[in-house]
C-alpha positions in Angstrom: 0.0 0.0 0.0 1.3 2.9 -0.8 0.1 7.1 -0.6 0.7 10.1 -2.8 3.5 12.4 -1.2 1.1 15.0 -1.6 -1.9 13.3 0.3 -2.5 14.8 3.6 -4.5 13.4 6.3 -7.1 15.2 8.7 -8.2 12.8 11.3 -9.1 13.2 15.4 -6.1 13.7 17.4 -4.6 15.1 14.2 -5.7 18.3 14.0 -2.4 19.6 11.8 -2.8 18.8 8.0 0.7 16.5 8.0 1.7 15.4 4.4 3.1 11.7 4.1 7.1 13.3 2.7 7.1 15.2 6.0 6.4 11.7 7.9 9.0 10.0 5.6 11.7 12.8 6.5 11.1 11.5 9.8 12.5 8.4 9.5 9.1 6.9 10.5 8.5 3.6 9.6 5.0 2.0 8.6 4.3 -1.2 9.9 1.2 -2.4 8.0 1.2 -6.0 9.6 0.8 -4.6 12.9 -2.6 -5.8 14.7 -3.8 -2.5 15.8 -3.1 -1.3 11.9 -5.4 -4.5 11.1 -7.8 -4.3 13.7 -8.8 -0.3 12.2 -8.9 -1.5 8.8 -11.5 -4.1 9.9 -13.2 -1.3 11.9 -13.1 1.5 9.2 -14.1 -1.2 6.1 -17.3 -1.8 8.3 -18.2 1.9 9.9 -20.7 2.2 12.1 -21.1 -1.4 12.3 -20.2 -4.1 15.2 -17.2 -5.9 13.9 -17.1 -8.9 16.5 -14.7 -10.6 18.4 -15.1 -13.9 16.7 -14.7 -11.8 13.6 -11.4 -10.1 14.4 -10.5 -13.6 15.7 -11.2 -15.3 12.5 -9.4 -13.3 10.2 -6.3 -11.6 12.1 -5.7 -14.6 14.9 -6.6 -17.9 13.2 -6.7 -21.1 15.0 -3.3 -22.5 14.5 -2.0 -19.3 15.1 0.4 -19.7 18.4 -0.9 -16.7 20.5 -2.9 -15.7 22.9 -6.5 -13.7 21.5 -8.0 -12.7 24.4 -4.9 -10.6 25.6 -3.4 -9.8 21.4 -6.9 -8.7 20.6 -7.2 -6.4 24.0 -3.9 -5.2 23.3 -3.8 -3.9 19.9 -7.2 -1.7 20.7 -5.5 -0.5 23.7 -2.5 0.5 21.5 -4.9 1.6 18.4 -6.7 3.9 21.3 -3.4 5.3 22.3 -2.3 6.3 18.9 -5.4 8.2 18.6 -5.9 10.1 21.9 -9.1 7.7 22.4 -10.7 6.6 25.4 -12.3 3.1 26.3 -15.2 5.2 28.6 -15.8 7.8 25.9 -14.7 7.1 22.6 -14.5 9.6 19.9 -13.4 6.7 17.4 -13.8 3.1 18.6 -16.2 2.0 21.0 -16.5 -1.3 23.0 -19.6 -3.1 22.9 -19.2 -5.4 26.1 -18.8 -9.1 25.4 -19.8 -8.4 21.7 -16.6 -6.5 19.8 -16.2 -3.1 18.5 -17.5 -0.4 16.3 -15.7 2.3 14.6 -17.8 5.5 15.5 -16.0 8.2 14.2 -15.8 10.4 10.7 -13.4 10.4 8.2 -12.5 13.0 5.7 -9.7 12.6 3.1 -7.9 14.8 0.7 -7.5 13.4 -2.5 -5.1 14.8 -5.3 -6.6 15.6 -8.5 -4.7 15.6 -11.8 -4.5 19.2 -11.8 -3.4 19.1 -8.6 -7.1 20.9 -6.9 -7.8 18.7 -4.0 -11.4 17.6 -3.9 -12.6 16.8 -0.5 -14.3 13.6 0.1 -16.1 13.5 3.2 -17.7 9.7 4.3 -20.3 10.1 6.8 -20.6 7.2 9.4 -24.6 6.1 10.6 -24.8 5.5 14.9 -27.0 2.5 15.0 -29.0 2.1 18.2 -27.0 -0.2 20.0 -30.0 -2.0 21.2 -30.7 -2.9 17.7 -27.3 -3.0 16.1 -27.8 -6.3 13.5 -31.2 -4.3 12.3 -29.0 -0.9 11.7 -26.0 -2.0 10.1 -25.2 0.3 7.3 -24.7 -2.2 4.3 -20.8 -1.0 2.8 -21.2 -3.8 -0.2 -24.0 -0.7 -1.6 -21.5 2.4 -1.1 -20.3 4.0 -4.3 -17.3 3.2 -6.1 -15.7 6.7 -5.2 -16.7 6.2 -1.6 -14.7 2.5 -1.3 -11.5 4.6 -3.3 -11.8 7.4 -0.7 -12.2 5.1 2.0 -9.0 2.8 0.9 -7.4 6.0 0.7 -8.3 6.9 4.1 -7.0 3.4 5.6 -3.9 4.3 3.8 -3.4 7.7 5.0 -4.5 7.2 8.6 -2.6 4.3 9.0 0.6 6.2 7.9 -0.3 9.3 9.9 -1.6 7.2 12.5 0.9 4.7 13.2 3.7 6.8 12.0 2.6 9.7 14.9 2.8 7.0 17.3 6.7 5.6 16.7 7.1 9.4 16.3 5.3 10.2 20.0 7.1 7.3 21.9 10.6 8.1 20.1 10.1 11.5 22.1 9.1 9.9 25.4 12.8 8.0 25.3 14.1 11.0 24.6 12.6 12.9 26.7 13.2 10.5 29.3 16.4 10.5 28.8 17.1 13.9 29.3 15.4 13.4 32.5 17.4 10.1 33.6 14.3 8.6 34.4 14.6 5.4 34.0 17.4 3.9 36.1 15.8 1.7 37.8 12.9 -1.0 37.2 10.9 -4.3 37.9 10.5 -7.1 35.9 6.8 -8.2 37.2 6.3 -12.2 37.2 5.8 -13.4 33.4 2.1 -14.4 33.0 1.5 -18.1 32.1 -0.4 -17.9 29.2 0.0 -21.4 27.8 -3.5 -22.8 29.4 -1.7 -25.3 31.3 -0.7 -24.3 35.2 2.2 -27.3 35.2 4.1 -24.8 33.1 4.6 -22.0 35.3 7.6 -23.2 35.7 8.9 -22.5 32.9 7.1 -18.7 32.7 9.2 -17.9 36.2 12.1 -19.2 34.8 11.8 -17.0 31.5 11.7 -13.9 34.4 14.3 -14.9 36.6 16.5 -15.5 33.5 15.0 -12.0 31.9 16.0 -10.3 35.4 19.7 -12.0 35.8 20.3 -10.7 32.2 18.8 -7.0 33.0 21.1 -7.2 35.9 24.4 -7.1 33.6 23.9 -3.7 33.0 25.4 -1.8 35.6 23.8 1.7 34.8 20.4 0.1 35.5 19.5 -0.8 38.9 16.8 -4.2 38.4 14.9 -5.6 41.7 15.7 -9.3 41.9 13.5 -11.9 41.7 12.8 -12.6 45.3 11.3 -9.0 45.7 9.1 -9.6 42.5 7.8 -13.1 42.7 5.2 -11.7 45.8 3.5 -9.4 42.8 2.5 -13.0 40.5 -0.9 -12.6 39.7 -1.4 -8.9 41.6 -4.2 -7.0 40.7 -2.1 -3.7 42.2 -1.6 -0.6 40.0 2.1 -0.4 38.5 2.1 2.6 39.9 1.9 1.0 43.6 4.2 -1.8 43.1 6.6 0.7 41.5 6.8 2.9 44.9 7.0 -0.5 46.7 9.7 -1.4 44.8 11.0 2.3 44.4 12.0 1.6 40.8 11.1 4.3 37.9 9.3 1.7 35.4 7.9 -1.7 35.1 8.6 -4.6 32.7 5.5 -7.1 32.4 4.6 -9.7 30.0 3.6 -12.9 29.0 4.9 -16.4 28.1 3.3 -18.7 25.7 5.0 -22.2 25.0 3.5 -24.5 22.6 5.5 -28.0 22.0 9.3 -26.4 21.0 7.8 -22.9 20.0 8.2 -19.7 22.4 6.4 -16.8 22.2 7.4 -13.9 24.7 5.5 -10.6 24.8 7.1 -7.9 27.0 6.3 -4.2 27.6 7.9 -1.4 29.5 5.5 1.0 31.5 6.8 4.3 33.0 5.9 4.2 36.8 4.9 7.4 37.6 2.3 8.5 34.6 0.9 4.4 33.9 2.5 5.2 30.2 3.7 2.4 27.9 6.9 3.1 26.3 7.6 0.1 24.7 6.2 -3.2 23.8 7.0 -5.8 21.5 7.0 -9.6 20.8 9.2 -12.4 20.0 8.8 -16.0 18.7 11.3 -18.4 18.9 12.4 -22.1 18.6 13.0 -23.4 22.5 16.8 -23.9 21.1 16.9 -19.9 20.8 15.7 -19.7 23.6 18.5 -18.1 25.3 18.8 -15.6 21.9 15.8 -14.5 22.5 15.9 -13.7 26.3 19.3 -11.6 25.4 17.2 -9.6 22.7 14.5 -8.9 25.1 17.3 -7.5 27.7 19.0 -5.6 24.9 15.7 -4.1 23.5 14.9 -3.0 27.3 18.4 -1.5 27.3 17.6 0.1 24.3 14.9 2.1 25.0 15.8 3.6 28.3 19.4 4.2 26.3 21.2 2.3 29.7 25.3 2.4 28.4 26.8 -1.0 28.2 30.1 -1.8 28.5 31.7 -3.6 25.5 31.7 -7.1 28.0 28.4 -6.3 29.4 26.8 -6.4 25.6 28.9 -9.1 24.9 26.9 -11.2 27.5 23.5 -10.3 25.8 24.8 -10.9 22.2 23.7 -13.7 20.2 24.0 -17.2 22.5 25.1 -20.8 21.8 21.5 -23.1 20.7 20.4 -24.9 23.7 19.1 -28.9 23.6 15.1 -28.3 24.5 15.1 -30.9 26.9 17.9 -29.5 28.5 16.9 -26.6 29.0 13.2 -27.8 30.4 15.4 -29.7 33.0 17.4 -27.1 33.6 14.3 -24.4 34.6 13.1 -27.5 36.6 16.1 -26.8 38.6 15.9 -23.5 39.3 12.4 -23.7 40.1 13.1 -26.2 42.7 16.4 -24.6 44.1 14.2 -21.1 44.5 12.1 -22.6 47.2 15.2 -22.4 49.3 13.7 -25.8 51.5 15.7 -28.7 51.9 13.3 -31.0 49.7 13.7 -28.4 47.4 17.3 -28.4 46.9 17.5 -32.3 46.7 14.9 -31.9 43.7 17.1 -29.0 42.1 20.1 -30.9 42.2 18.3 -34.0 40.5 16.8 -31.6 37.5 20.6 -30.2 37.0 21.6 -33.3 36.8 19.7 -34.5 34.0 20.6 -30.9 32.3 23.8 -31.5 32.1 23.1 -35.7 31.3 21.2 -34.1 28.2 23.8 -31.4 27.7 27.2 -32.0 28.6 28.5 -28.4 28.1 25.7 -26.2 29.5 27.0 -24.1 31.6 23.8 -22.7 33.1 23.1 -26.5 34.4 26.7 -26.6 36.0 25.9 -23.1 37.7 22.9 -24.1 39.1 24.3 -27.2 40.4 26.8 -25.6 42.0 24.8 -23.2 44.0 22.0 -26.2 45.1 25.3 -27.9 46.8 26.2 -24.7 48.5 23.5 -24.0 50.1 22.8 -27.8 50.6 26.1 -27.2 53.1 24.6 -24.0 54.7 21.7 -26.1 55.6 24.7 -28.9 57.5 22.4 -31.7 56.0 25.8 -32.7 53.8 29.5 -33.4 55.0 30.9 -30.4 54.2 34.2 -31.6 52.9 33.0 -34.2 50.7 30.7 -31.0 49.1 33.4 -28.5 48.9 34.9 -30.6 46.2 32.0 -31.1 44.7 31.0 -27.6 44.3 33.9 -26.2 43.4 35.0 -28.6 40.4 30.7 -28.0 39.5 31.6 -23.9 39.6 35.1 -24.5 37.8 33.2 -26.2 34.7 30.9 -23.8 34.8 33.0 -21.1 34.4 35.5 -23.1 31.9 31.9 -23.2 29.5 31.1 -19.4 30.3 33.7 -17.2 32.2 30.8 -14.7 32.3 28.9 -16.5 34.7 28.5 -14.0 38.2 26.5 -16.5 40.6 29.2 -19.2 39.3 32.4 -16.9 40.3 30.2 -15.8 43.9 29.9 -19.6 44.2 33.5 -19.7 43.7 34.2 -17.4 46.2 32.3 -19.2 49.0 34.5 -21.9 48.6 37.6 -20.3 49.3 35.8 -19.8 52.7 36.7 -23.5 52.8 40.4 -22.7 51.4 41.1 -19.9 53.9 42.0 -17.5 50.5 40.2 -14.6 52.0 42.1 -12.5 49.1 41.1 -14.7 46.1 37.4 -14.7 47.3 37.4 -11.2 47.6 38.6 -11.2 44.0 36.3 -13.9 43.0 33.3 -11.6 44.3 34.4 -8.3 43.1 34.5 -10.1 39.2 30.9 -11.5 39.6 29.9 -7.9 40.7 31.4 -6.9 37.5 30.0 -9.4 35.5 26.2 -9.1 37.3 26.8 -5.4 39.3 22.6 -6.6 39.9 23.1 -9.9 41.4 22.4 -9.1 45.2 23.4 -12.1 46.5 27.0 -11.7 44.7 26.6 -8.1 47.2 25.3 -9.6 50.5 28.0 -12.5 50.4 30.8 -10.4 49.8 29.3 -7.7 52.9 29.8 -11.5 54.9 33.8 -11.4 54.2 34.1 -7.6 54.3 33.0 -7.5 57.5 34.9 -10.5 58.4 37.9 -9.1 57.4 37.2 -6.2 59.7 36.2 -3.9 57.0 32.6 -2.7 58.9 32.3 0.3 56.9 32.9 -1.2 53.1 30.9 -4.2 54.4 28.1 -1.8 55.5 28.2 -0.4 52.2 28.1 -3.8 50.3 24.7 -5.0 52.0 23.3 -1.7 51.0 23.5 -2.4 47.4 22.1 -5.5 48.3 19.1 -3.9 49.8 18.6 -1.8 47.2 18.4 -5.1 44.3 15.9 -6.9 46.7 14.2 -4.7 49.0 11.3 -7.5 49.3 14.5 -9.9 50.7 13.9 -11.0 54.2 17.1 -12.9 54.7 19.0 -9.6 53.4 17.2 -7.2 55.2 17.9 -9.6 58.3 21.5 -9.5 57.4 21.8 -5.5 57.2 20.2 -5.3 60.6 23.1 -8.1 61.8 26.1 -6.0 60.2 24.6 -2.8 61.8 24.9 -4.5 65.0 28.6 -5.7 64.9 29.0 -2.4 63.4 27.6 -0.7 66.8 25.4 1.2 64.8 22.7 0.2 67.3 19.7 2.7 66.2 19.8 2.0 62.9 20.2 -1.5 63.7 17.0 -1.3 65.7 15.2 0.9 63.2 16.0 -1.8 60.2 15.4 -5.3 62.4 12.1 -3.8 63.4 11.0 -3.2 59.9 12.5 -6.5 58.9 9.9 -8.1 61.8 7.3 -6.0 59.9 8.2 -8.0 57.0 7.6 -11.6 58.8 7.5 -11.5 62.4 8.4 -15.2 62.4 11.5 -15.5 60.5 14.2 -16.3 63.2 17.6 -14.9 62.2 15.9 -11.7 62.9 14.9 -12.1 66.4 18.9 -13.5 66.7 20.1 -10.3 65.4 17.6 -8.3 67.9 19.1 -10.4 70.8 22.4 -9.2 69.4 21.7 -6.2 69.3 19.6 -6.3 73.1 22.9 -8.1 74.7 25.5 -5.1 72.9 22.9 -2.7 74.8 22.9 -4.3 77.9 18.9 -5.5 78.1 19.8 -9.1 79.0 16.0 -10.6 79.7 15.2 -8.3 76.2 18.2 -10.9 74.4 17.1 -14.0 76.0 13.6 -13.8 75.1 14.8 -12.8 71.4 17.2 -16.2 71.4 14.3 -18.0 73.0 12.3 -17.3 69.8 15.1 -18.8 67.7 15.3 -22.4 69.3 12.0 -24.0 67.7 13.9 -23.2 64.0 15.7 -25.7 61.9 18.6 -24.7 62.5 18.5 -23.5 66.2 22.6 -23.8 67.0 23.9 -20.0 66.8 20.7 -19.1 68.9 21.3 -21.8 71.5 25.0 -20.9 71.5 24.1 -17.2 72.5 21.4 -18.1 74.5 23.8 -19.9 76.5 26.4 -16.9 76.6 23.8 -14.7 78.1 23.3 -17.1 80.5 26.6 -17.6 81.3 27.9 -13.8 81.8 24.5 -12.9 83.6 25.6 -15.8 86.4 22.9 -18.2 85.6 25.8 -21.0 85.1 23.8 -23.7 85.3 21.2 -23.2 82.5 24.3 -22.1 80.1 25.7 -25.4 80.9 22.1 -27.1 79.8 22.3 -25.0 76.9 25.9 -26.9 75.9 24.3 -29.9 76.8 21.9 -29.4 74.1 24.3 -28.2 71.3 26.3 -31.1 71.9 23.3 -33.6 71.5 22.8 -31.3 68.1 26.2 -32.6 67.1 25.4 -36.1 67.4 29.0 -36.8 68.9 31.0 -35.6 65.8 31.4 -31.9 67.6 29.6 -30.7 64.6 29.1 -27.3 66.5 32.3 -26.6 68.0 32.6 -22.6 66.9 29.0 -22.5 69.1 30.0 -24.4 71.9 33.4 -22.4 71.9 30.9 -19.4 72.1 29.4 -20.9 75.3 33.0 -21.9 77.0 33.7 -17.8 76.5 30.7 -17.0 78.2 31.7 -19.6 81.0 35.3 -17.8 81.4 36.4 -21.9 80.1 39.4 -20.2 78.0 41.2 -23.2 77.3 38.0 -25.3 76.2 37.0 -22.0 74.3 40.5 -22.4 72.3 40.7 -25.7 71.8 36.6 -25.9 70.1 37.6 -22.7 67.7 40.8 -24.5 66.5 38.9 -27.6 65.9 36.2 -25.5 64.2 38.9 -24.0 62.2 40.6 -27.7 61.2 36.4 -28.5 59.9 36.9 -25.3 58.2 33.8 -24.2 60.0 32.3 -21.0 57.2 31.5 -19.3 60.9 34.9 -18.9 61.4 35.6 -16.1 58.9 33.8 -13.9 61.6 36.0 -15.0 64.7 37.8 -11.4 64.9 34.8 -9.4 64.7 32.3 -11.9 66.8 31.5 -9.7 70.1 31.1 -12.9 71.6 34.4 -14.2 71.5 35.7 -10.5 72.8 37.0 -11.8 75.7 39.4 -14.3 73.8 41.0 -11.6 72.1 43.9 -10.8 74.5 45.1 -14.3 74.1 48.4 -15.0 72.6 47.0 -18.7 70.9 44.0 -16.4 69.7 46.1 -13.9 67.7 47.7 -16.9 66.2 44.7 -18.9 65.1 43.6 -15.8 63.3 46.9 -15.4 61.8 46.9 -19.2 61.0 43.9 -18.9 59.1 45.2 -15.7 57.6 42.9 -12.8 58.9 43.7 -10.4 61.2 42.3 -8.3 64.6 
């Protein structure tokens, strides 16, 4: 289709003649395959007249075509109404008739070009039909004049150019302008809708937005909430406007996921928070082994449109990917789905899914990653040896990054086992790579806060699990952890300000009331700490709380119950002294210095992960004078 240079378009919203050459030198580009381009030539072919649903479904979304009508068909008159200033409530061109389809309601009038270049106006009226009666008023187009059906493909033409055309034009000034602003610095990907009709496949849609968030998060001039502050909005019916401030992010991406046998169909769109505005929205179909392509190009088109600057290794990582093996990669999302439920049933199901990734994959890296982070926190949880594991995880993490040196959760899971190694200095440089690689990854920030602070370094550590809070606000086990390193830090009122929001947040989870007893014991409120650590001994993993539960008791006189509580750690460790570096924490409190010693060497020799905090630990303070102290830190290479 094609329009006279000459032809110029009055039309609603369009008050301003605007003559197709001035739209071309532009740069604007016509899209005539666009939905909401077909949806108003069905409209404006028919004027006046319900064009139905089933209609518009027939014709533009037959039935073997892989998408999802309700929501397309919904969408492109949302969009068509955008382009022309409409409204839904009171339409000046398209109206909705509820449950029925939609009418075109407006007038058209179109300048045509005449040989001798006198343009004769052709104006085509368009009949209101009672909508009561609509089949009985239809205005029959089949008995218009043959000038009337020229005019009126002339008019599709031109208001199609000047429509569509006006609305790249529009929404390339809102990046712009946006820009100028430095707007957008910050946003959300909301949960990707399931829109697949089958609810065993959400799987795979949360796996599409965790993988869409880990890829926004290479870009380092964009600040993306992680996953675990999103996944509470699935299915929300809240405004983006009230997420947004929740989130305190500057725009939202949301979308959809279809998946039908090996074909994937994403739709994604990026809404400005604070005026509801869609700035950009597109879709993408691909075969499952692009699958990994096509999440890159969604990340890069984001990028794109708020104009976020990329370094040359950060678009490097969104750049065209290796083809996946389907099955693989099914097993793989599997994985992660499992491994984000963070239980210990959980992570024995992650690890089996991995395992068949890489069984059906050899060299996908994503599969060795993922492995490698189920056994690390499989040894967090002290349901594992932790030797035998160490090895494990760390050859897992070394393929992983041997496939993809890119990889920032492999080089954080890296870093954690160097905890094991006592190489305080290559973690660190383990950590600061993955924040290079993924400066969004929060947990790549809270861990390395863990061996700042460690390493005595309160203030840089403080500063770490900031960032953190910032990338997953939503996080209770991060928000839990700033409140601890405000503690050890001696910041106590912001320590009590953020561990009383954190209890806002769950008032059940127990490493916050072990950080309030922390903090109540460093101000001297000793019942205040006891009833805190009492809260924490119900938990699945009650030793630390126990352990300081115990000190209390100890250093407040009341010997006998801190020797029941070493009692109790001790039938914890099922004879192996699994707790030593707790029970040394108890033998402090007792004034047993020798006993003390002896536990935090052998804690040491288990390479205990606790014991990266022994100079810092207020609760070892007393141990600190001690010659054999000095020089178990300095054996294990940290400093006072």
């Amino acid at each position: 289709m094609a329009a006279s240079a000459e032809s110029i378009l009055r039309f609603g919203a369009f008050e301003a003649d605007l003559p197709a050459r001035e739209l071309r030198k532009r740069g604007l580009r016509l899209k005539l395959q666009e939905q909401p381009f077909q949806v108003l030539v069905m409209l404006l072919e028919r004027p006046g007249e319900i064009v139905t649903r089933e209609q518009l479904r027939q014709k533009l979304w037959p039935a073997e075509t892989f998408v999802g009508f309700d929501h397309g068909l919904n969408s492109a008159v949302n969009r068509l109404r955008e382009v022309l200033n409409d409204s839904a409530d009171s339409p000046r061109f398209v109206e909705t008739l509820p449950r029925r389809g939609y009418r075109f309601v407006g007038s058209v009038t179109v300048a045509s070009t005449k040989p001798s270049g006198v343009a004769k106006e052709q104006v085509l009226p368009t009949t209101m039909p009672d909508t009561k009666s609509g089949d009985d008023a239809r205005t029959s187009y089949s008995g218009r004049s043959s000038l009337q059906k020229r005019a009126l493909a002339g008019a599709l033409v031109l208001l199609a150019l000047g429509g569509i055309g006006w609305f790249t034009w529009r929404h390339t000034q809102v990046r712009r302008d946006l820009h100028a602003a430095g707007a957008i610095r910050s946003l959300a990907v909301l949960p990707l809708d399931n829109l697949s009709g089958d609810a065993e496949q959400d799987y795979f849609a949360d796996g599409m937005t965790a993988q869409l968030i880990t890829d926004l998060a290479k870009i380092s001039s964009l600040r993306v909430v992680c996953r675990t502050s999103v996944i509470g909005y699935k299915g929300t019916q809240k405004p983006p406007a009230q997420i947004a401030k929740e989130l305190g992010v500057d725009a939202l991406v949301e979308g959809e996921v279809v998946r039908s046998g090996d074909q994937v169909r994403v739709t994604a769109q990026l809404i400005e928070a604070t005026t509801d505005r869609h700035l950009w929205a597109e879709t993408y179909r691909r075969d499952m082994r692009d699958v990994l392509d096509l999440q890159g190009e969604v990340a890069q088109s984001i990028a794109k449109v708020v104009q976020a600057k990329l370094t040359p290794e950060q678009h490097a990582g969104l750049a065209t990917r290796r083809p996946v093996n389907p099955e693989a990669y099914e097993a793989y999302l599997k994985g992660q789905y499992f491994w984000n439920k963070r239980t210990l049933a959980g992570l024995g199901k992650s690890v089996e899914y991995f395992k068949q990734s890489i069984a059906k994959d050899k060299d996908n890296p994503l599969a060795y990653a993922g492995l490698a982070d189920s056994y690390d926190l499989l040894q967090e949880t002290e349901a594992v040896p932790t030797d035998d594991f160490h090895t494990k995880t760390k050859a897992v993490a070394n393929r992983a990054l041997e496939l993809d040196s890119r990889l920032g959760e492999a080089h954080v899971t890296l870093a954690r086992m160097m905890y094991f190694d006592r190489d305080w200095r290559g973690a660190e440089r383990e950590f600061q790579r993955a924040i290079e690689l993924s400066p969004g990854y929060a947990t790549a920030h809270q861990r390395y806060s863990l061996l700042l602070m460690g390493m005595g370094r309160m203030e840089e550590s403080l500063e770490e699990i900031q960032k953190a809070r910032s990338l997953d606000p939503l996080s209770i086990v991060i928000n839990a952890s700033a409140g601890w390193r405000l503690v050890w830090a001696q910041r106590y009122e912001q320590a009590m300000s953020q561990l009383q929001k954190t209890l806002e947040m769950d008032p059940n989870f127990s490493e916050t009331h072990l950080y309030l007893g922390w903090l109540y014991e460093a101000k001297g409120e000793m019942e205040k700490a006891i009833s805190e650590f009492q809260k924490t001994t119900f938990t699945d993993a009650p030793h630390r709380g126990l352990a300081s539960l115990g000190y209390v008791y100890a250093i407040t006189g009341e010997k006998e119950k801190a020797r029941r509580a070493l009692a109790h750690l001790q039938d914890f460790s099922n004879g192996v002294q699994k707790f030593a570096y707790e029970m040394a924490i108890i033998h402090a409190g007792l004034g047993n210095r020798n006993q003390a010693l002896q536990l935090l060497r052998q804690a040491s020799d288990q390479r205990e992960w606790v014991t990266s905090c022994m100079s810092v630990d207020p609760e070892l303070a007393s141990l600190r004078s001690d010659p054999r102290f000095r020089g178990l830190l300095r054996q294990i290479g940290l400093t006072q």
